[in-house]
C-alpha positions, 0 to 999 in steps of 0.5 A: 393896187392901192397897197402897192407901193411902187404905184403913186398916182391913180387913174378913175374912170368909173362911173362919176356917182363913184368919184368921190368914194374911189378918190378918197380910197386913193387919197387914203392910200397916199395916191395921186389921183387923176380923176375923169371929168366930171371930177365930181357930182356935186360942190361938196364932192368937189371941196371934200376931195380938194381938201383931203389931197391938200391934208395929204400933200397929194396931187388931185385933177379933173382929166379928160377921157383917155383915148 
């Protein structure tokens, strides 16, 4: 999914130990990224996700649960 390039924005809902890793991923592979509250465990998560999606140019938002 991360190397089609006809899909522009991510949705993470895995456990959130794994937020920041799956949303670098995606952020890597020039991907939106929507990722399930809690956005992310701790501060740094937080800030390091923020900062990489700023340097991209990418969107990057906490989102509640999809029902």
């Amino acid at each position: 999914m991360l190397l089609d390039k006809d899909v522009e924005i991510v949705y993470v809902g895995n456990l959130h130990k794994f937020r920041r890793q799956i949303g670098e991923q995606c952020l890597r592979a020039n991907k939106h990224v929507l990722l399930e509250k809690p956005f992310a465990c701790n501060l740094e998560d937080a800030q390091y996700l923020i900062h990489l999606a700023k340097e991209k140019n990418l969107f990057i938002m906490e989102v509640r649960e999809m029902e």
